[in-house]
BATOR-803930 format. One line per 5 residues: number of its first residue (from 1); their letters; for each residue x, y, z of C-alpha. Coordinates in nm, 3 decimals, always signed. Each point is the difference from the previous one (the first is absolute). Layout:
<rs>
NUM	a	X,Y,Z | ... .
</rs>
This chain:
<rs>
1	xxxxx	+10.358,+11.205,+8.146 | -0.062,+0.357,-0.185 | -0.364,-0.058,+0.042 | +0.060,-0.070,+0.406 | +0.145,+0.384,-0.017 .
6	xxxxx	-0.303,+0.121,-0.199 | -0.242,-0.041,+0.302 | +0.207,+0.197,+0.244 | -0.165,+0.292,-0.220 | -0.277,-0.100,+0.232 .
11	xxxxx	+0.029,+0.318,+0.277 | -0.222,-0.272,+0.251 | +0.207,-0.264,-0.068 | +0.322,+0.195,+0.013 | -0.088,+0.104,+0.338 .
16	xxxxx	-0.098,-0.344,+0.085 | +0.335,-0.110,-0.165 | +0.210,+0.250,+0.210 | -0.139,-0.136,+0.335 | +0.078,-0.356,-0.094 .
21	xxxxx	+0.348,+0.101,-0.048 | +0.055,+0.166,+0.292 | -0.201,-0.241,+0.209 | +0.197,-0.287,-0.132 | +0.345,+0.139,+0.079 .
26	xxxxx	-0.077,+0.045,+0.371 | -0.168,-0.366,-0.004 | +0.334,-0.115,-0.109 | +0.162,+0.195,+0.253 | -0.174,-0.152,+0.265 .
31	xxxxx	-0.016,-0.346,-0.149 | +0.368,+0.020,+0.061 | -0.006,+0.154,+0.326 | -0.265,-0.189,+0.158 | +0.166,-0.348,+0.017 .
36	xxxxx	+0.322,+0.159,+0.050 | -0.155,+0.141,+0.354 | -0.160,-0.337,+0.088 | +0.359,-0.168,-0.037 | +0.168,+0.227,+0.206 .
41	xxxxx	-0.247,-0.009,+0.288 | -0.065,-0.402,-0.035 | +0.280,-0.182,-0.136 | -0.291,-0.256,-0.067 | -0.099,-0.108,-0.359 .
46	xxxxx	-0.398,-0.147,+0.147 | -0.014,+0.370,+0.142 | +0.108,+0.164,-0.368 | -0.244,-0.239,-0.112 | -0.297,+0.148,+0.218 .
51	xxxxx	+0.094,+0.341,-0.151 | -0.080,-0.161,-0.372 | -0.327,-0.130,+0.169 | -0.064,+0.375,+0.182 | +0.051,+0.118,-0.366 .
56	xxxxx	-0.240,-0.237,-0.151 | -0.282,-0.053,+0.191 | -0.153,+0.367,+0.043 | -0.091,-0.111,-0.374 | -0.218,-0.284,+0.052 .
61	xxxxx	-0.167,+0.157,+0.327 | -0.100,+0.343,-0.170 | +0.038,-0.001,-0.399 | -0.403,-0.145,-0.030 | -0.040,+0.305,+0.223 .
66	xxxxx	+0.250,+0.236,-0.239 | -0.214,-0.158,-0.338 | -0.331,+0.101,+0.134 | +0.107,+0.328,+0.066 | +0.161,+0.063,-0.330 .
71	xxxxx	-0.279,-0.041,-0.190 | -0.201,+0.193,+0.282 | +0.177,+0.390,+0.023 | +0.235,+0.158,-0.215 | +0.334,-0.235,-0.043 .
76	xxxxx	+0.183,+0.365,+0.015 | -0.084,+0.056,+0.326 | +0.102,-0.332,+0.129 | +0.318,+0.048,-0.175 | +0.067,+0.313,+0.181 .
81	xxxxx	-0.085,-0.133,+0.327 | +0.215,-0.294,-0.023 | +0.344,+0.221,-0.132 | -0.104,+0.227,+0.312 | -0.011,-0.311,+0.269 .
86	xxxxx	+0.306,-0.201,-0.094 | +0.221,+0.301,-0.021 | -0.133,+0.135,+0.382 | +0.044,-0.416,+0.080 | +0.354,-0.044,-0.206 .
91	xxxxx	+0.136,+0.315,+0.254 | -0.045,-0.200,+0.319 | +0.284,-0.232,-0.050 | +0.279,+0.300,-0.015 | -0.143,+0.170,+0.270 .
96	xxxxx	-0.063,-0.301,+0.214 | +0.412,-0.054,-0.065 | +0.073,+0.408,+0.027 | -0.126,-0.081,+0.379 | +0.152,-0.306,+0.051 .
101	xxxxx	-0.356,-0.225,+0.074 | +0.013,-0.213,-0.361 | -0.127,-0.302,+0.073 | -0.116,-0.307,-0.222 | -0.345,-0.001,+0.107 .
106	xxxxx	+0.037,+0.354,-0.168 | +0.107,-0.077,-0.302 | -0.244,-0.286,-0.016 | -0.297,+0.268,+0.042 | +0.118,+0.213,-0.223 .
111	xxxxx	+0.034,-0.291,-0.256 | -0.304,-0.130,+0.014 | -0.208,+0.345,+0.023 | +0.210,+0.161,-0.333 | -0.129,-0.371,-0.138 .
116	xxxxx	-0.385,+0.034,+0.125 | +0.033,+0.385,-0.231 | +0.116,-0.176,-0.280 | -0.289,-0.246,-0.007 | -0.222,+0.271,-0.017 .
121	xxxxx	+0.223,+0.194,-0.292 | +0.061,-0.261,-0.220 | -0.368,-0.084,-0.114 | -0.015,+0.345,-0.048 | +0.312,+0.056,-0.160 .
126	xxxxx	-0.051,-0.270,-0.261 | -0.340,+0.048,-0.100 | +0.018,+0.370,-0.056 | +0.221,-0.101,-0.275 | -0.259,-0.057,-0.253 .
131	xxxxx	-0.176,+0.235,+0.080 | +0.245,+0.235,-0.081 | +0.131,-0.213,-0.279 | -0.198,-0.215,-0.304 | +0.037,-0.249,-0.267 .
136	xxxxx	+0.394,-0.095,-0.047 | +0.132,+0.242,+0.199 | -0.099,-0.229,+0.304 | +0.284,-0.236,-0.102 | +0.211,+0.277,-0.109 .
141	xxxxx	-0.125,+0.241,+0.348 | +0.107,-0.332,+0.227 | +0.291,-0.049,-0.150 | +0.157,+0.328,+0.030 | -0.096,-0.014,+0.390 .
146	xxxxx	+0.194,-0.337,-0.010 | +0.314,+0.229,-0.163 | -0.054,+0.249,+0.256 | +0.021,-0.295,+0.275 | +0.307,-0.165,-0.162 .
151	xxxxx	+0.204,+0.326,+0.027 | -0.116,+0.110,+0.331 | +0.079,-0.310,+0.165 | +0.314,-0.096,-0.243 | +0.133,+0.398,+0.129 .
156	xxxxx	-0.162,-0.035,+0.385 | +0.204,-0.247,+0.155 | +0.317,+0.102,-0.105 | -0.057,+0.338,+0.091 | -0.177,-0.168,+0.352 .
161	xxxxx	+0.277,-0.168,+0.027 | +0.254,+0.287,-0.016 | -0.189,+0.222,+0.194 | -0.007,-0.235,+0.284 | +0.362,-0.040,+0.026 .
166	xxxxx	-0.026,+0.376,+0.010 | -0.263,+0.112,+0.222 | -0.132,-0.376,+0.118 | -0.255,-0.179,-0.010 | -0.298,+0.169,+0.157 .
171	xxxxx	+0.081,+0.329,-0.147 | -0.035,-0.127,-0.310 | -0.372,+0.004,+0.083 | +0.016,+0.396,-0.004 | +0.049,-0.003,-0.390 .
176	xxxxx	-0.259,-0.277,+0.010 | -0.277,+0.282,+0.158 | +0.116,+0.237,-0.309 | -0.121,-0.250,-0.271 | -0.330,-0.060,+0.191 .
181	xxxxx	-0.080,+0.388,+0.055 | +0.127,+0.046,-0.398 | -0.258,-0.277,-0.106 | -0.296,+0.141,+0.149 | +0.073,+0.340,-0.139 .
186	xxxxx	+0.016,-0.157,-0.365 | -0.331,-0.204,+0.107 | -0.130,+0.336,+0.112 | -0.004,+0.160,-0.358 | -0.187,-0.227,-0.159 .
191	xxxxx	-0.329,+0.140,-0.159 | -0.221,-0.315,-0.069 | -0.316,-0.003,+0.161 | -0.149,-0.316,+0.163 | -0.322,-0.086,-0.141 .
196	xxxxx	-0.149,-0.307,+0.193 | -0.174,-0.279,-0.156 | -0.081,-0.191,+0.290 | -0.370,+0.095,+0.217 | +0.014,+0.198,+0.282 .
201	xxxxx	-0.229,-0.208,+0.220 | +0.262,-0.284,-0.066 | +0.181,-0.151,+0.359 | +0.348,-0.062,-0.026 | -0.022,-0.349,+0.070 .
206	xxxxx	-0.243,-0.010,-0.327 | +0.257,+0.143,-0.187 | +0.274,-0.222,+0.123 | -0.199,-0.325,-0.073 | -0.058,+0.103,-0.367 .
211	xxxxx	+0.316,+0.048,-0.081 | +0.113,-0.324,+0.199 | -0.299,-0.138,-0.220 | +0.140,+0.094,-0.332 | +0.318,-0.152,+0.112 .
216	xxxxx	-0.188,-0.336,+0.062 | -0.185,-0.005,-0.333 | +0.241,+0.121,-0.241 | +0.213,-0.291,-0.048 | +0.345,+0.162,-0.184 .
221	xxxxx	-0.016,+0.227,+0.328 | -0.035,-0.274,+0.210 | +0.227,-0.248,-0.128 | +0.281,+0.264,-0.027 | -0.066,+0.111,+0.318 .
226	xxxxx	+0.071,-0.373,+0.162 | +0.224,-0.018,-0.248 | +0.228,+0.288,+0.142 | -0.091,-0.106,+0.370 | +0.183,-0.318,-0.074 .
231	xxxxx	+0.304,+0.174,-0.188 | +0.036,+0.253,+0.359 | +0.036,-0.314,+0.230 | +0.331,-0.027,-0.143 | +0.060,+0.300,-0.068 .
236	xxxxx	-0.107,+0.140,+0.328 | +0.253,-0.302,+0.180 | +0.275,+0.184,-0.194 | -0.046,+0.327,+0.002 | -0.036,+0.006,+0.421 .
241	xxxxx	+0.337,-0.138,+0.031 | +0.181,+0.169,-0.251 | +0.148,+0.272,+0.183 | +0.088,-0.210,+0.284 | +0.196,-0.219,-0.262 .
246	xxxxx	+0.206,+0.289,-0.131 | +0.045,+0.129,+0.340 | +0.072,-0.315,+0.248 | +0.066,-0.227,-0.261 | +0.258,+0.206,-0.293 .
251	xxxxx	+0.075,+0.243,+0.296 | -0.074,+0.268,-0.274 | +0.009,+0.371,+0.116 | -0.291,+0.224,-0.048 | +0.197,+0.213,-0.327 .
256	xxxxx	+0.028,-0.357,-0.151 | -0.343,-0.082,+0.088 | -0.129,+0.313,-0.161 | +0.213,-0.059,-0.325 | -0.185,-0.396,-0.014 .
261	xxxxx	-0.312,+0.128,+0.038 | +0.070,+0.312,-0.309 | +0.183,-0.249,-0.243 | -0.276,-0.245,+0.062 | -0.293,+0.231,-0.142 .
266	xxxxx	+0.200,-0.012,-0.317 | -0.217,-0.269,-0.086 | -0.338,+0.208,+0.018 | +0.123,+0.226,-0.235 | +0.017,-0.362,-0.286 .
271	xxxxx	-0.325,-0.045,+0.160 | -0.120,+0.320,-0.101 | +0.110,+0.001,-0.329 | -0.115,-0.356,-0.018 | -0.326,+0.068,+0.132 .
276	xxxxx	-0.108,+0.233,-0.354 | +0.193,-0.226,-0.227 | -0.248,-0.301,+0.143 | -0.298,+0.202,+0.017 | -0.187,-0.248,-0.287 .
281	xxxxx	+0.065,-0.278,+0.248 | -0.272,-0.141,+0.205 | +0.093,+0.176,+0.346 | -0.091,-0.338,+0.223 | +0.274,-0.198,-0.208 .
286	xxxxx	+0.233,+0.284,+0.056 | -0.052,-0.031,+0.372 | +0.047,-0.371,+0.029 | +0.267,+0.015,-0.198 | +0.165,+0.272,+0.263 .
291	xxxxx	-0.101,-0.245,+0.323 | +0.226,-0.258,-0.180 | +0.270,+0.205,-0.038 | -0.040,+0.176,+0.331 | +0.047,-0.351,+0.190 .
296	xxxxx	+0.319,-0.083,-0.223 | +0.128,+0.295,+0.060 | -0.027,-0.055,+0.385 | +0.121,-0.382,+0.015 | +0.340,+0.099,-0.210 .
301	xxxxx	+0.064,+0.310,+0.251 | +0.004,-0.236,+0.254 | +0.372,-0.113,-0.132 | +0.150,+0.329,-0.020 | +0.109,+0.017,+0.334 .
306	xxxxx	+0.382,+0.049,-0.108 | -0.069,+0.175,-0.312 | -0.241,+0.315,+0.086 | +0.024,+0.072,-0.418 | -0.222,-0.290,-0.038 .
311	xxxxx	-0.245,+0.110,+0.334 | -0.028,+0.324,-0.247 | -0.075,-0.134,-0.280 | -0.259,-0.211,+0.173 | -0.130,+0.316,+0.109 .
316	xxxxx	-0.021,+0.188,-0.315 | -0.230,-0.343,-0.168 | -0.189,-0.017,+0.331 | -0.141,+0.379,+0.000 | +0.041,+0.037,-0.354 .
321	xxxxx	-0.283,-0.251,+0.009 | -0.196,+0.088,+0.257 | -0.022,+0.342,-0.140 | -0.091,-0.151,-0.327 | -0.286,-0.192,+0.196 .
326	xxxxx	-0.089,+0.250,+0.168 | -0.025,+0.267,-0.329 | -0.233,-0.280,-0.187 | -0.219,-0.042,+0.337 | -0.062,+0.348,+0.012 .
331	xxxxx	-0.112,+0.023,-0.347 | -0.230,-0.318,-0.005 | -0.209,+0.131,+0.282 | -0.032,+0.342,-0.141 | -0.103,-0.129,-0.337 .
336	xxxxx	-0.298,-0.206,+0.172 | -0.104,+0.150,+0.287 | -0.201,+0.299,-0.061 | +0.078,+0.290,+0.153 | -0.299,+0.011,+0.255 .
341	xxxxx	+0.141,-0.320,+0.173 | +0.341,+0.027,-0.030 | +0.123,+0.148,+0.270 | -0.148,-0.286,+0.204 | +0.120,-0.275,-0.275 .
346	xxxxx	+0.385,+0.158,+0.053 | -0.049,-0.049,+0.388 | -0.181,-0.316,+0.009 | +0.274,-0.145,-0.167 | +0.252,+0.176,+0.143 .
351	xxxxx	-0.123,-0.153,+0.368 | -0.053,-0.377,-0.169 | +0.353,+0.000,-0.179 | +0.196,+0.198,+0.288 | -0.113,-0.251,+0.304 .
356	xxxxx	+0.243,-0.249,-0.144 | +0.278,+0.227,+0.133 | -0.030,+0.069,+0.348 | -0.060,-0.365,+0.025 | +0.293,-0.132,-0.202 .
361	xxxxx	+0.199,+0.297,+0.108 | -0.063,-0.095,+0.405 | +0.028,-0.400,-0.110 | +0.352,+0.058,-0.122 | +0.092,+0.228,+0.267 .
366	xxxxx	-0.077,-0.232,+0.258 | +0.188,-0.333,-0.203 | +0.326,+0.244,-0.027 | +0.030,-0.055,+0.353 | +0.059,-0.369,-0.076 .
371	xxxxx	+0.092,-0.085,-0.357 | +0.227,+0.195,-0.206 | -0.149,+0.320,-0.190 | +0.137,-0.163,-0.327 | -0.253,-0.288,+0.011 .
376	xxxxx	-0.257,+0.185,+0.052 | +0.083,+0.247,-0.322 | +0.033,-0.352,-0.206 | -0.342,-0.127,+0.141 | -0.204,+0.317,-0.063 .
381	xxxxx	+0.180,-0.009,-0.337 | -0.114,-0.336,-0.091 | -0.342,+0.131,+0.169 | -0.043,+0.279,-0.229 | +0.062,-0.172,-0.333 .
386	xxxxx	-0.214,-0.310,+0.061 | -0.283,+0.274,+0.075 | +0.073,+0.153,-0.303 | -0.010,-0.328,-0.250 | -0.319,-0.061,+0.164 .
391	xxxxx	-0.128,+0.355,-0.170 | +0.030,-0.151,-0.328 | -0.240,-0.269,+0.065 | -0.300,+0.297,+0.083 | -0.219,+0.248,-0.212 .
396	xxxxx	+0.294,+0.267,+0.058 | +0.216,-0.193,-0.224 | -0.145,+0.068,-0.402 | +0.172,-0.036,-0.322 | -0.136,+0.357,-0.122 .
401	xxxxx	-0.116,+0.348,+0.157 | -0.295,+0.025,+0.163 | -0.167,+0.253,+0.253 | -0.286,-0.119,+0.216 | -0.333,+0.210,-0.033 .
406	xxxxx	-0.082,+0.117,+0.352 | -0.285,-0.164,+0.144 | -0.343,+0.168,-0.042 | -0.146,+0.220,+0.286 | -0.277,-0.277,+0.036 .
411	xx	+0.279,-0.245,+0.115 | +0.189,+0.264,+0.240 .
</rs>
């Protein structure tokens, strides 16, 4: 991990670094907060469901749009501007509640417009990364913005948690405006300039189709991408009802909420460490073997109903892995993407693997209305690992290391 520390030398990528960690602790504040509000002014787990799918599907509508873009005008700018929206968006919520007119279709705006930024940011945010970083210190650079995650959202919702109980809920959102503003100062003093490779007579809709193109024809991108589209179906069916199940189901408060959700990014930080240690590993075996283990870890939590030690440590395997996924993913398309069409790689497949989970996330609110939440956690469970096993049977699955040469510019 010394070498992880080495690039933070790197005044860009400190910078970059610094906004992250900010950024991330108010995310985690508001992850917290968000389906906390929904509960209180539904009662209804299909409605806390919709809020997952609010979340979610600002992704698939605009991140083609967000790719384009990033590899259009300078990712710093579009950094900026997104830190500077969702903290003047994040604000509404308190003062909607200072003057008593908080309402759900509110929070639902809110949601999905802080959601629509961040489709737009996270091309950006991800392929600026090698171009501020080369060689190893991709792994090393991704990593260490895993480590910043892990302790901003281990730390977040225990401190969300006791701060609600102290000030309440939609206050909290105050401290989540700070982090925002702090981020885009950080993104502010970055000095790289943007150079850009692509033509200027080129339409967006040119630009979009190429890198929706190289998604199509570069088969390790493609597979993995289906591959991971399959894995959120399950995932997704989980992950909307999870909060409902700790809320309506445990009858959990919102401290011990915030204390599941820190003890259960304990497992990122193995991941992180992990992720180095298994750098010589092919990264598509790495992420099939994480879909397995993700579904496990789902279809066993559905039995801890009586002993929340085992929900946790359920937790800690489930994110663990999907940070561990999610670390390798990052890498692999950064190794063979080059950096002209990446930004519109990142969101092509960004839209492709996150419309499994407004889907499965609106599916399983709907059936928690009728069957029990628990069956649904044990069939997106058994969902999620037959998926996975199916990886193994596809070009992402090798016995040694490889990296894809990108496709020439004749075939783009």
């Amino acid at each position: 991990m010394l070498k992880s520390y080495e690039v933070l030398k790197n005044r860009d990528f400190l910078c970059l670094f610094l906004s992250a960690t900010t950024s991330k602790l108010g995310t985690s504040f508001f992850q917290i907060a968000l389906p906390l509000l929904v509960y209180d002014l539904t009662k209804s787990p299909s409605l806390m469901a919709l809020t997952f799918v609010l979340e979610i599907t600002p992704q698939v509508l605009f991140s083609l749009l967000g790719g384009a873009l990033a590899d259009r005008i300078s990712k710093k700018y579009i950094l900026l501007i997104g830190d500077i929206l969702s903290a003047i968006l994040i604000i509404i919520i308190p003062l909607a509640a200072s003057i008593n007119v908080l309402d759900i279709w509110i929070v639902y705006v809110v949601a999905f417009l802080i959601s629509a930024v961040s489709a737009f940011y996270h091309p950006s945010f991800e392929s600026v990364i090698p171009e501020i970083l080369e060689g190893e210190n991709l792994i090393q650079g991704n990593s260490l913005f895993k480590l910043s995650e892990t302790i901003t959202t281990f730390a977040g919702p225990s401190i969300a948690g006791i701060l609600i109980a102290l000030v309440g809920t939609h206050n909290l959102l105050y401290f989540n405006f700070f982090t925002y503003f702090l981020s885009g100062i950080f993104i502010s003093l970055i000095t790289k300039k943007y150079k850009s490779q692509n033509p200027v007579n080129s339409s967006i809709m040119n630009s979009i189709a190429e890198g929706v193109k190289y998604v199509i024809n570069t088969k390790k991108i493609l597979i993995g991408t289906i591959l991971i589209f399959l894995i959120n179906v399950g995932y997704g069916a989980m992950e909307a009802l999870f909060m409902f199940h700790l809320k309506d189901n445990l009858h959990l408060s919102a401290q011990y909420i915030g204390l599941i959700f820190s003890l259960q990014t304990l497992g990122s930080f193995v991941a992180i460490y992990a992720a180095n240690k298994l750098n010589k590993l092919p990264r598509g075996n790495i992420i099939i073997y994480c879909g397995v283990i993700i579904g496990l870890g789902q279809t066993i939590l559905t039995f801890s109903n009586t002993a929340v030690i085992l929900l946790i440590l359920c937790r800690i395997v489930i994110v663990g892995s999907v940070t561990l996924l999610a670390i390798n993913w990052f890498t692999l398309r950064q190794e063979i993407v080059p950096s002209v069409l990446l930004g519109r790689v990142i969101s092509s497949t960004r839209m492709l693997a996150f419309l499994a989970l407004p889907i499965s996330g609106m599916l399983a609110g709907v059936a928690a209305e009728y069957i029990s939440v628990s069956l649904i956690f044990i069939s997106a469970g058994i969902l999620t690992i037959v998926a996975s096993l199916i990886g193994i049977k596809t070009s992402l699955f090798e016995t040694q290391q490889s990296i894809d040469q990108p496709i020439n510019s004749s075939n783009k």
